[in-house]
mmCIF entry with sequence, helices, sheets and N, C-alpha, C, O atoms, coordinates in Angstrom:
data_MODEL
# 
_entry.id   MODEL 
# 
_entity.id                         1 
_entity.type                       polymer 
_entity.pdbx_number_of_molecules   1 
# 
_entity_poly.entity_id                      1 
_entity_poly.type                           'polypeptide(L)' 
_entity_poly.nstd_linkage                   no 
_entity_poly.nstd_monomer                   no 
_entity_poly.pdbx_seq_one_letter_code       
;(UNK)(UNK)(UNK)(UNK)(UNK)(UNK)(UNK)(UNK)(UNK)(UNK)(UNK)(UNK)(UNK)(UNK)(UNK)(UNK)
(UNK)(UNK)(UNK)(UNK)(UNK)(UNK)(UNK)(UNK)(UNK)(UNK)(UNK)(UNK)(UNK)(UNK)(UNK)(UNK)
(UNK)(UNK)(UNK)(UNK)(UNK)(UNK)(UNK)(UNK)(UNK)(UNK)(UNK)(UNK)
;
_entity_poly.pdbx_seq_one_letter_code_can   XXXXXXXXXXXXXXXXXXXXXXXXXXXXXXXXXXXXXXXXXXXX 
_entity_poly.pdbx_strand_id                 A 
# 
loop_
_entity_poly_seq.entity_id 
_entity_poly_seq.num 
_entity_poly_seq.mon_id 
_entity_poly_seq.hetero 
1 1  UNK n 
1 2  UNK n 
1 3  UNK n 
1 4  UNK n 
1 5  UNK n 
1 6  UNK n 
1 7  UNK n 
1 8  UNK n 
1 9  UNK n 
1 10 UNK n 
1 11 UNK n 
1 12 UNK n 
1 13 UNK n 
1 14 UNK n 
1 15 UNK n 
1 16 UNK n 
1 17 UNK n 
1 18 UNK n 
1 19 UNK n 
1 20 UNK n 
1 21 UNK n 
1 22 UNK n 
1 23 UNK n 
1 24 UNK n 
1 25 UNK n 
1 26 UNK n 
1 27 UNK n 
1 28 UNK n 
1 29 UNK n 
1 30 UNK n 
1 31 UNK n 
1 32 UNK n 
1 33 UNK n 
1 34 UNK n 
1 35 UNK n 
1 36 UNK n 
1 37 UNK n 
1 38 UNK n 
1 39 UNK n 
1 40 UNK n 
1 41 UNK n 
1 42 UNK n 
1 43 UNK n 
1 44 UNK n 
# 
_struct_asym.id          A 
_struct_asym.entity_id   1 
# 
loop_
_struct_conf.conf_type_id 
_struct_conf.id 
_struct_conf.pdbx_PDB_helix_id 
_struct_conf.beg_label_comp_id 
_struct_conf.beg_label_asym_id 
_struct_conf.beg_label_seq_id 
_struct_conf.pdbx_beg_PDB_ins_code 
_struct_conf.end_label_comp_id 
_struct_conf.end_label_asym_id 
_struct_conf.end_label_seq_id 
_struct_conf.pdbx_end_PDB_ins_code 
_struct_conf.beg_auth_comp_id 
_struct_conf.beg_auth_asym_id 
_struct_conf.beg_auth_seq_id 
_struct_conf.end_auth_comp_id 
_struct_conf.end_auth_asym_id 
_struct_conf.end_auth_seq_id 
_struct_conf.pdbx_PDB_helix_class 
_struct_conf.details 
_struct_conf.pdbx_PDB_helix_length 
HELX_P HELX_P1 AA1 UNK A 11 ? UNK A 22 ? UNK A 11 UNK A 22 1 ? 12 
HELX_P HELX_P2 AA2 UNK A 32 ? UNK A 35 ? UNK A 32 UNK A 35 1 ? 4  
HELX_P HELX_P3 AA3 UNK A 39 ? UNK A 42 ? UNK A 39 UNK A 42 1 ? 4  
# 
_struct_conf_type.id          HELX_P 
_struct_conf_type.criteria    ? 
_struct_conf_type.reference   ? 
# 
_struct_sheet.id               AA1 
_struct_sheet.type             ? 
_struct_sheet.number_strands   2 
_struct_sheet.details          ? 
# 
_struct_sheet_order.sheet_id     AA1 
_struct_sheet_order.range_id_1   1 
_struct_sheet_order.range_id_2   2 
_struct_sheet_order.offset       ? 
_struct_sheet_order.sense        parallel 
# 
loop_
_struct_sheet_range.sheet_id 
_struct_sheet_range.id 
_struct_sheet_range.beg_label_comp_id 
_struct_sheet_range.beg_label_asym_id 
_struct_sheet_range.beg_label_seq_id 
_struct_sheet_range.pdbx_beg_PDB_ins_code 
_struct_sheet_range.end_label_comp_id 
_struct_sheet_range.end_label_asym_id 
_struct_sheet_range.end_label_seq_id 
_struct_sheet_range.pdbx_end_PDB_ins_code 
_struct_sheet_range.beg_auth_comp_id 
_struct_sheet_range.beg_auth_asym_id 
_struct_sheet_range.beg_auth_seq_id 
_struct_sheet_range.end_auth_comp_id 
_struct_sheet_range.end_auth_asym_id 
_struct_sheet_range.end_auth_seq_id 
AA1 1 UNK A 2  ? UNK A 3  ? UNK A 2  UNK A 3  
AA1 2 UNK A 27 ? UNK A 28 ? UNK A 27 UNK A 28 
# 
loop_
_atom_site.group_PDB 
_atom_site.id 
_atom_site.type_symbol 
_atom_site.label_atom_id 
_atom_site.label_alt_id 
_atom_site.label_comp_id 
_atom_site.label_asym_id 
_atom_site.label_entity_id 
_atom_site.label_seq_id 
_atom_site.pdbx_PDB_ins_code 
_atom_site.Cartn_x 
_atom_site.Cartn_y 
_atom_site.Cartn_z 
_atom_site.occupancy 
_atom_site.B_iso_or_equiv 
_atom_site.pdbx_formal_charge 
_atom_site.auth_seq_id 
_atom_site.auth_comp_id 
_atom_site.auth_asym_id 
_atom_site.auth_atom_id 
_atom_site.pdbx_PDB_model_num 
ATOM 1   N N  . UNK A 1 1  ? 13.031  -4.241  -2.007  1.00 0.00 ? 1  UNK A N  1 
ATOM 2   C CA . UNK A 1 1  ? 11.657  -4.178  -1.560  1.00 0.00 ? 1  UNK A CA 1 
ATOM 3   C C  . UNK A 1 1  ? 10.759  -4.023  -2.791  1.00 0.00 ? 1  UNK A C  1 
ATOM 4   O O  . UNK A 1 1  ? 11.178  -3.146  -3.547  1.00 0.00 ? 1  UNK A O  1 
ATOM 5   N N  . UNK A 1 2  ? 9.375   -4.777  -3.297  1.00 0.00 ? 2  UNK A N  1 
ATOM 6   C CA . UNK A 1 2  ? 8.679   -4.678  -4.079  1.00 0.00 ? 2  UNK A CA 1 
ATOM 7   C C  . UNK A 1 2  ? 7.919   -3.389  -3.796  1.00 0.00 ? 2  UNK A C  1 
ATOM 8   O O  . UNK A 1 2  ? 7.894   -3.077  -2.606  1.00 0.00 ? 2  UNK A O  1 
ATOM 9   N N  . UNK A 1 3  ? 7.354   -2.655  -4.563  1.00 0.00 ? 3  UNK A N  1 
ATOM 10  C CA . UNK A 1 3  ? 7.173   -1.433  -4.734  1.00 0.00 ? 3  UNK A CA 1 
ATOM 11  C C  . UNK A 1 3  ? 5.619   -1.532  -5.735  1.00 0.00 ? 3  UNK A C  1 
ATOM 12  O O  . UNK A 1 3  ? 5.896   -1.988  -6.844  1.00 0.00 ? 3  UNK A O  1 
ATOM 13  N N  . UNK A 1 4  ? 4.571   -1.312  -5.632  1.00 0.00 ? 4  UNK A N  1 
ATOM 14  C CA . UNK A 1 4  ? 2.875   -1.619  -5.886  1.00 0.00 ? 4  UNK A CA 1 
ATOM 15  C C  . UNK A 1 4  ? 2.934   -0.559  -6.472  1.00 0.00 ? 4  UNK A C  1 
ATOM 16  O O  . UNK A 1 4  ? 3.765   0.278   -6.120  1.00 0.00 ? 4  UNK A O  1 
ATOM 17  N N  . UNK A 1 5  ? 2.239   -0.369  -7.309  1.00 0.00 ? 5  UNK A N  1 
ATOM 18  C CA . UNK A 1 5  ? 2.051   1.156   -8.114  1.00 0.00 ? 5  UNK A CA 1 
ATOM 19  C C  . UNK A 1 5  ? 0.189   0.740   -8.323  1.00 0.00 ? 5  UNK A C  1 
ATOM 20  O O  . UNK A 1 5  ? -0.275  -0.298  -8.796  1.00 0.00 ? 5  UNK A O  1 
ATOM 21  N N  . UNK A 1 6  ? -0.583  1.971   -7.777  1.00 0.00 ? 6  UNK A N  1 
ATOM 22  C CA . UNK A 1 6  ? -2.059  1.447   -8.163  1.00 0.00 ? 6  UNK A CA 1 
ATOM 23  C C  . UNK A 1 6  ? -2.872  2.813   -7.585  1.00 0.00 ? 6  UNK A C  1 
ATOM 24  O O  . UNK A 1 6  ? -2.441  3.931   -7.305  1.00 0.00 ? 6  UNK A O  1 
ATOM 25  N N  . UNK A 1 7  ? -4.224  2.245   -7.527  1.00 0.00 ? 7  UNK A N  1 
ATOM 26  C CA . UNK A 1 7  ? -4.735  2.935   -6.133  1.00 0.00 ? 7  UNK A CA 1 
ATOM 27  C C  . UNK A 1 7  ? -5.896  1.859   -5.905  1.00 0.00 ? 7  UNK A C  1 
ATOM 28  O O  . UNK A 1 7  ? -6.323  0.907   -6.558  1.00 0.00 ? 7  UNK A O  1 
ATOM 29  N N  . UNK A 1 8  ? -6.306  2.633   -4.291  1.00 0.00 ? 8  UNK A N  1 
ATOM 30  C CA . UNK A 1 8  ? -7.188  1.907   -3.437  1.00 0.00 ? 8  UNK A CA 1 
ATOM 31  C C  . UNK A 1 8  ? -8.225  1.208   -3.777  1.00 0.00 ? 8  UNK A C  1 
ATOM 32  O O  . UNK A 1 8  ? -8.514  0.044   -3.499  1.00 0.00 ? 8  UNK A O  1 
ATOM 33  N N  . UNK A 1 9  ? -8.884  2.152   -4.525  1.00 0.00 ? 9  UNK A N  1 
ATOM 34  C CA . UNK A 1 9  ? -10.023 1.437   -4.860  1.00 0.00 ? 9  UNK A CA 1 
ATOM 35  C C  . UNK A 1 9  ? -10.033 0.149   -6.457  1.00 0.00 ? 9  UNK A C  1 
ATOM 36  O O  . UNK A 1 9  ? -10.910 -0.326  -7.179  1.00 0.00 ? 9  UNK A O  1 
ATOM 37  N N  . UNK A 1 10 ? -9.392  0.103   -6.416  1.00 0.00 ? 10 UNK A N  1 
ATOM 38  C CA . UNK A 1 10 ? -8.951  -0.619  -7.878  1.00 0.00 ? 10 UNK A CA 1 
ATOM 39  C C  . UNK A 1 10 ? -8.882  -2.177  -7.506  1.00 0.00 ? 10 UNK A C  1 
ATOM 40  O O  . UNK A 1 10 ? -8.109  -2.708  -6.708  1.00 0.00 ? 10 UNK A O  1 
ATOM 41  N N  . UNK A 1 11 ? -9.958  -2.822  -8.342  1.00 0.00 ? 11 UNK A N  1 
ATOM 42  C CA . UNK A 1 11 ? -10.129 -4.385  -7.420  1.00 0.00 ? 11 UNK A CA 1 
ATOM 43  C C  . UNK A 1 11 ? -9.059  -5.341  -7.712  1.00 0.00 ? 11 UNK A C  1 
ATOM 44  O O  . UNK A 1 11 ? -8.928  -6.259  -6.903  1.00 0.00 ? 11 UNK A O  1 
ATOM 45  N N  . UNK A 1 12 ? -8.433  -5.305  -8.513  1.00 0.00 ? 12 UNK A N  1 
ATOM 46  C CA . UNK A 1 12 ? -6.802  -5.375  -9.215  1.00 0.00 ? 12 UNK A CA 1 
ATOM 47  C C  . UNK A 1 12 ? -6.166  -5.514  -8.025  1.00 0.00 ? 12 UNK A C  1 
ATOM 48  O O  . UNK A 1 12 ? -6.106  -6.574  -7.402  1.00 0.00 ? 12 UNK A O  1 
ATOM 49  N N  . UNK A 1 13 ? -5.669  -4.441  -7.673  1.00 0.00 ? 13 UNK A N  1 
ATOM 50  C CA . UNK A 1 13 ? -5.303  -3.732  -6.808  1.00 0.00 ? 13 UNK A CA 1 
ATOM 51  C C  . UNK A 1 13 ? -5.132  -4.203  -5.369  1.00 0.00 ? 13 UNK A C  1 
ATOM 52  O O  . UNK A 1 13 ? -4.107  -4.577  -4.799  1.00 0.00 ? 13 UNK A O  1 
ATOM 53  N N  . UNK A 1 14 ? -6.464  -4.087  -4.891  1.00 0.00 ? 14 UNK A N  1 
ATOM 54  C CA . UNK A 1 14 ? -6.831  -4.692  -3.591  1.00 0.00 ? 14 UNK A CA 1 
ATOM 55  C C  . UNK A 1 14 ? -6.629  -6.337  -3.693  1.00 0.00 ? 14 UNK A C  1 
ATOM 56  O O  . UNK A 1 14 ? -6.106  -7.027  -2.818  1.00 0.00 ? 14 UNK A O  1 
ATOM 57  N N  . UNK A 1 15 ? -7.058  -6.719  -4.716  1.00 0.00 ? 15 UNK A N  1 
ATOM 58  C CA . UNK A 1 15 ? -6.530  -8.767  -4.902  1.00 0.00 ? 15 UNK A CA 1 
ATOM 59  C C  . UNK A 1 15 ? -5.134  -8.905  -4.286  1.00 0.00 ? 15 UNK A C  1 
ATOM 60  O O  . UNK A 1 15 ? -4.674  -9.553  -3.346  1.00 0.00 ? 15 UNK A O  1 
ATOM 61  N N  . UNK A 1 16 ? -4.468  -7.742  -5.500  1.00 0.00 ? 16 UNK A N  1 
ATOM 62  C CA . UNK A 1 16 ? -2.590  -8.309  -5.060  1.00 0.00 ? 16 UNK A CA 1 
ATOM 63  C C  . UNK A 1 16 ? -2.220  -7.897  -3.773  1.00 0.00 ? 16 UNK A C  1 
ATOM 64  O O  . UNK A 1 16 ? -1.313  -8.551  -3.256  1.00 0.00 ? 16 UNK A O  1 
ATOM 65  N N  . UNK A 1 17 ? -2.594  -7.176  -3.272  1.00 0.00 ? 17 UNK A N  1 
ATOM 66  C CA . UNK A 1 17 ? -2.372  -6.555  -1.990  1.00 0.00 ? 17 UNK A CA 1 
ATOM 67  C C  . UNK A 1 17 ? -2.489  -7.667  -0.838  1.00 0.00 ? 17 UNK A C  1 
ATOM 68  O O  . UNK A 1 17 ? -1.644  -7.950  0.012   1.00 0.00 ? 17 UNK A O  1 
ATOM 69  N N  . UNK A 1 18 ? -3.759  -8.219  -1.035  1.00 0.00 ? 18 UNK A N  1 
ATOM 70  C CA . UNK A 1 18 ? -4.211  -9.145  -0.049  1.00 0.00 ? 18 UNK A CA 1 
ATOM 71  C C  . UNK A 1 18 ? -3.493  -10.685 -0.270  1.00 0.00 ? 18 UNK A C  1 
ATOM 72  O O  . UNK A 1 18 ? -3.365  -11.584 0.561   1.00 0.00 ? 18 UNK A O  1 
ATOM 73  N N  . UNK A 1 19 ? -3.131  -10.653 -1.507  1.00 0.00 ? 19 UNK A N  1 
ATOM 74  C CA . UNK A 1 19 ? -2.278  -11.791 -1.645  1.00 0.00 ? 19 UNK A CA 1 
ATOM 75  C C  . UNK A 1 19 ? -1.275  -11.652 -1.291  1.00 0.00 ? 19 UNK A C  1 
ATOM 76  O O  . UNK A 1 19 ? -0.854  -12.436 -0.441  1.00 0.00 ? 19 UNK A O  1 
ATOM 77  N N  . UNK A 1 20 ? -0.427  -10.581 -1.786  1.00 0.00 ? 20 UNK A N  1 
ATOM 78  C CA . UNK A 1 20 ? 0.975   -10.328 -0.818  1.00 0.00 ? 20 UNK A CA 1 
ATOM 79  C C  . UNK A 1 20 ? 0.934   -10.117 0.834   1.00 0.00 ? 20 UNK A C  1 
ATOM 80  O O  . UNK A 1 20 ? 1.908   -10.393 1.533   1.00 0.00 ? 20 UNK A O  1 
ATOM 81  N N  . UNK A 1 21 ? -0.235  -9.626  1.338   1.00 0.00 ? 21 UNK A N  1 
ATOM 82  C CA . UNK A 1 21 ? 0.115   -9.434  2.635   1.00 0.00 ? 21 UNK A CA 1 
ATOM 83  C C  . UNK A 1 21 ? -0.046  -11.491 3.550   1.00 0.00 ? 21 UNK A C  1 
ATOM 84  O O  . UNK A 1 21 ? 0.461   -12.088 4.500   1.00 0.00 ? 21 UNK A O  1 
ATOM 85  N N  . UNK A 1 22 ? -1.132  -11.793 2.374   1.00 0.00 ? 22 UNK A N  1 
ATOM 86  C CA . UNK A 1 22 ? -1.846  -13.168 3.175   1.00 0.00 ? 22 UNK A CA 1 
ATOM 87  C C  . UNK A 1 22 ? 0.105   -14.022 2.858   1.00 0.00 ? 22 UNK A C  1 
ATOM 88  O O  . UNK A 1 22 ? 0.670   -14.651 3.754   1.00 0.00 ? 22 UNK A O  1 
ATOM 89  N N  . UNK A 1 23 ? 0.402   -13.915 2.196   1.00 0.00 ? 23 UNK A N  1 
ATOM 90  C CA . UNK A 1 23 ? 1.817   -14.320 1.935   1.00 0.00 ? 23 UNK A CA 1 
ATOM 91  C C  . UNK A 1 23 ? 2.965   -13.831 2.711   1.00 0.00 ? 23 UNK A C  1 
ATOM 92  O O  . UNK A 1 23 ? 4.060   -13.951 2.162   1.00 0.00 ? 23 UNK A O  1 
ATOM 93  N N  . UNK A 1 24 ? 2.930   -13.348 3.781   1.00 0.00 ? 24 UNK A N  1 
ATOM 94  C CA . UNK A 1 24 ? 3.712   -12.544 4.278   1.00 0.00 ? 24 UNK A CA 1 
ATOM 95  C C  . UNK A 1 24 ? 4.932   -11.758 3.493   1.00 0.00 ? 24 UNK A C  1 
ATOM 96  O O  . UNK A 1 24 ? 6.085   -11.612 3.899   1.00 0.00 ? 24 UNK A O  1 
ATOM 97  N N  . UNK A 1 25 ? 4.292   -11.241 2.112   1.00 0.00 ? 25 UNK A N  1 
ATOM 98  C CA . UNK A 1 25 ? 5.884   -10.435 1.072   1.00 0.00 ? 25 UNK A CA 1 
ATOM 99  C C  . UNK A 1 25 ? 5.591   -8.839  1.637   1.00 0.00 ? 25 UNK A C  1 
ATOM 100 O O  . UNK A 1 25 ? 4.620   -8.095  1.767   1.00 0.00 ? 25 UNK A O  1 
ATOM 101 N N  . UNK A 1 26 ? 6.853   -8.811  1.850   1.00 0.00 ? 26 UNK A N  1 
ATOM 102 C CA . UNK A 1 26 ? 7.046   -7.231  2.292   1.00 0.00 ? 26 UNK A CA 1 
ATOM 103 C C  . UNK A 1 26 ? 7.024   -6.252  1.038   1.00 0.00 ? 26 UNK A C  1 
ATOM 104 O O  . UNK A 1 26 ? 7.793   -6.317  0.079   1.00 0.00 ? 26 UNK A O  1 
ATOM 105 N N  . UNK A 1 27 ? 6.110   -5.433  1.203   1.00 0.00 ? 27 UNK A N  1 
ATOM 106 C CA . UNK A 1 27 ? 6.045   -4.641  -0.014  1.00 0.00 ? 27 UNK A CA 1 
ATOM 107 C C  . UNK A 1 27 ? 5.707   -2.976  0.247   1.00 0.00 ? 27 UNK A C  1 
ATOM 108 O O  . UNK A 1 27 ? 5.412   -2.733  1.417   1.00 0.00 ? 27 UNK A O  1 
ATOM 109 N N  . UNK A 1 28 ? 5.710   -1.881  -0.615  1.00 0.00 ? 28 UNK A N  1 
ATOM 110 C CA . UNK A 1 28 ? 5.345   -0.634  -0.120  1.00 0.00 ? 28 UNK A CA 1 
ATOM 111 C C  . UNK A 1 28 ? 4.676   -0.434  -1.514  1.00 0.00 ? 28 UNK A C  1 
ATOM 112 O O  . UNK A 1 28 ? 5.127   -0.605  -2.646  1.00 0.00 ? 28 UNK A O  1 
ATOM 113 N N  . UNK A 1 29 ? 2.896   0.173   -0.867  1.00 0.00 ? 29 UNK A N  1 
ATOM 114 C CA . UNK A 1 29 ? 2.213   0.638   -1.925  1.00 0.00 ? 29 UNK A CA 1 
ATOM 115 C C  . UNK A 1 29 ? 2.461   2.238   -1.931  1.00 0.00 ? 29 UNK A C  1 
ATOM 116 O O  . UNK A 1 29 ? 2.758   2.896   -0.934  1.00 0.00 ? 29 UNK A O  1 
ATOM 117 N N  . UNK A 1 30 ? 2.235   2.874   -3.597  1.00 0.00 ? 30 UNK A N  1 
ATOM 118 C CA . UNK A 1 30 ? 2.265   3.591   -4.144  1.00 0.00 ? 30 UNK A CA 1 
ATOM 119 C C  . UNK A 1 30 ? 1.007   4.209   -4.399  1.00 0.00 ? 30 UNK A C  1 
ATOM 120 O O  . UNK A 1 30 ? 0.665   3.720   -5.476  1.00 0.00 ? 30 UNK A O  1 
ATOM 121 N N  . UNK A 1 31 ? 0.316   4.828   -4.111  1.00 0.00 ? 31 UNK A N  1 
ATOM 122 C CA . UNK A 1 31 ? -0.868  5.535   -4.431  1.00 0.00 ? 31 UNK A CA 1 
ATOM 123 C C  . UNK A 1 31 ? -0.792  6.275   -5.270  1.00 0.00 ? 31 UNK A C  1 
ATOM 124 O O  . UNK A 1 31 ? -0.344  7.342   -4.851  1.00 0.00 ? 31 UNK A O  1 
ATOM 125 N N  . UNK A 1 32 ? -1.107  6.286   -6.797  1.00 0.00 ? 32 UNK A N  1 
ATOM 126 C CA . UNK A 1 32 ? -1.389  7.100   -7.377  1.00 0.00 ? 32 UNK A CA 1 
ATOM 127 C C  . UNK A 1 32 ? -2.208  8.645   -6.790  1.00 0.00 ? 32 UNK A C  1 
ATOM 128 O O  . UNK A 1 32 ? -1.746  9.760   -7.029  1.00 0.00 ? 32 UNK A O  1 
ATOM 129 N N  . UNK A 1 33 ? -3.202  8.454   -6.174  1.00 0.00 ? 33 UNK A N  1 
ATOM 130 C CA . UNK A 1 33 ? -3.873  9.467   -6.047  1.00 0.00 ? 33 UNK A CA 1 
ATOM 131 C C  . UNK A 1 33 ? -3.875  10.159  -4.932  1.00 0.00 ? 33 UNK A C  1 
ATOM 132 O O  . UNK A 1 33 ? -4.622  11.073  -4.583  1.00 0.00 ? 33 UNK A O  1 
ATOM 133 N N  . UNK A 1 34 ? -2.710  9.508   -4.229  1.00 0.00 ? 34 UNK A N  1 
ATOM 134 C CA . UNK A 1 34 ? -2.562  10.429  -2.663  1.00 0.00 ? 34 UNK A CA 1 
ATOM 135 C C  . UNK A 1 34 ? -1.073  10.883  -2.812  1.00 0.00 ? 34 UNK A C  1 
ATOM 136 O O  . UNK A 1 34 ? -0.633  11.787  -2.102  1.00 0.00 ? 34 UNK A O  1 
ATOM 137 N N  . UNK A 1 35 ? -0.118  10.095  -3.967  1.00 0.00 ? 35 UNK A N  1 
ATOM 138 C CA . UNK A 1 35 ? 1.255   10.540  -3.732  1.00 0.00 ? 35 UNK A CA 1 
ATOM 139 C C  . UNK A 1 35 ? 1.739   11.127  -4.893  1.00 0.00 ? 35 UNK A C  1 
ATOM 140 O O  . UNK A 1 35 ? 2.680   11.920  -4.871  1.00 0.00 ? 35 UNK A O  1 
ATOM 141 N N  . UNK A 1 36 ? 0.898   10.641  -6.366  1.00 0.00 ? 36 UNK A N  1 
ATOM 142 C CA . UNK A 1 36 ? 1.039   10.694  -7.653  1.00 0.00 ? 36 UNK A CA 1 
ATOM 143 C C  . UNK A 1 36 ? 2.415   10.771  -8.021  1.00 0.00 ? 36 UNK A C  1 
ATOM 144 O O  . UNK A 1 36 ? 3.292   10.611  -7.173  1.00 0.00 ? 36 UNK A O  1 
ATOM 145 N N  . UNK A 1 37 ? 2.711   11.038  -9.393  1.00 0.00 ? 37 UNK A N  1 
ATOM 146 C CA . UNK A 1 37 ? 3.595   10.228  -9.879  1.00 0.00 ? 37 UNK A CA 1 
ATOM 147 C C  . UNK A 1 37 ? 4.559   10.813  -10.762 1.00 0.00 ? 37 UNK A C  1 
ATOM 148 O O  . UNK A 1 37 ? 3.908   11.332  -11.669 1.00 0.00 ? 37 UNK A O  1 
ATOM 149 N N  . UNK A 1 38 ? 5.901   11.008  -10.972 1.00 0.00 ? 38 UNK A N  1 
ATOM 150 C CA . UNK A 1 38 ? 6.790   11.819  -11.915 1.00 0.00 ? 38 UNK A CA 1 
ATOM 151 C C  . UNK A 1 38 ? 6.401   11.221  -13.472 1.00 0.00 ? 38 UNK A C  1 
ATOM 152 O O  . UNK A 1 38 ? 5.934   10.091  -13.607 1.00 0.00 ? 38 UNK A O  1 
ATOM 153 N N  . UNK A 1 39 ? 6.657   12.133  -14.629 1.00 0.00 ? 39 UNK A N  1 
ATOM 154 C CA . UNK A 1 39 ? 6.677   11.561  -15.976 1.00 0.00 ? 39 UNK A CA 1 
ATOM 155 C C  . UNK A 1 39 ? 7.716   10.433  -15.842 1.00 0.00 ? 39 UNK A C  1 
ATOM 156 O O  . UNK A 1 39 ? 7.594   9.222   -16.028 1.00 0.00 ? 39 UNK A O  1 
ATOM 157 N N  . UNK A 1 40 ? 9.142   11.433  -15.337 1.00 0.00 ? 40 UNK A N  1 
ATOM 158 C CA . UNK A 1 40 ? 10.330  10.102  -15.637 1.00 0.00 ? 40 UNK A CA 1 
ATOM 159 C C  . UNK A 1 40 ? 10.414  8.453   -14.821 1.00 0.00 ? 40 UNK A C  1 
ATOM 160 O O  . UNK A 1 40 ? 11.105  7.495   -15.170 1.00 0.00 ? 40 UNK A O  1 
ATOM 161 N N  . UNK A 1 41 ? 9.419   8.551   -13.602 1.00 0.00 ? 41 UNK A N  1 
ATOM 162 C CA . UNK A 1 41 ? 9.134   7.400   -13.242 1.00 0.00 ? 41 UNK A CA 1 
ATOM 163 C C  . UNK A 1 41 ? 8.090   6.561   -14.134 1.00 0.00 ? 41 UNK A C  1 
ATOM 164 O O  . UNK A 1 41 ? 8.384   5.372   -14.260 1.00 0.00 ? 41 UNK A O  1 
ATOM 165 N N  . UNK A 1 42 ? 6.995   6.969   -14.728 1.00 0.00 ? 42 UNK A N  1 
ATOM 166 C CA . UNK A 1 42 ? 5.887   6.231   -15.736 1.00 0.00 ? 42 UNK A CA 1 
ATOM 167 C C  . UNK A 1 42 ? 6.895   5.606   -16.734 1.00 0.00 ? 42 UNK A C  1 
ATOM 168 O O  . UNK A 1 42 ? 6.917   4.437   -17.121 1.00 0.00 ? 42 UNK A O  1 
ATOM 169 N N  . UNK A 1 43 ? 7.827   6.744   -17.113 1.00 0.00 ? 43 UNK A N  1 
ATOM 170 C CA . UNK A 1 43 ? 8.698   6.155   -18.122 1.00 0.00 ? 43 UNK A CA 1 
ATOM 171 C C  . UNK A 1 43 ? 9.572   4.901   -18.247 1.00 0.00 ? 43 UNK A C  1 
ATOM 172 O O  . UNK A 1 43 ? 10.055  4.428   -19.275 1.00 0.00 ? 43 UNK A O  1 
ATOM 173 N N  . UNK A 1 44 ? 9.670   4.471   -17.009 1.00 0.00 ? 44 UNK A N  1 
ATOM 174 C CA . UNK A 1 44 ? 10.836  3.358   -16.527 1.00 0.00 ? 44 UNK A CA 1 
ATOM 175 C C  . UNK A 1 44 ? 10.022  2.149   -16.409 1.00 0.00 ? 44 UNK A C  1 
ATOM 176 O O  . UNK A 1 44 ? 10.540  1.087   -16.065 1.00 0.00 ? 44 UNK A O  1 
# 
């Protein structure tokens, strides 16, 4: 499963989103600012 790392308001963000969904790709977003984020994950 593709895995989005971003947040909401980020027009970046919202583009790929809408392209993956208008594409039907199954994906799960990551919110920085509602789920935030480990050091050792940034790291990878």
């Amino acid at each position: 499963m593709l895995v989005i790392y971003g947040i909401t308001t980020c027009r970046q963000t919202q583009k790929a989103l809408a392209w993956l969904r208008k594409n039907n790709i199954d994906f799960i977003f990551h919110d920085y600012k509602k789920i935030g984020i480990t050091e050792d994950k940034l790291s990878e």
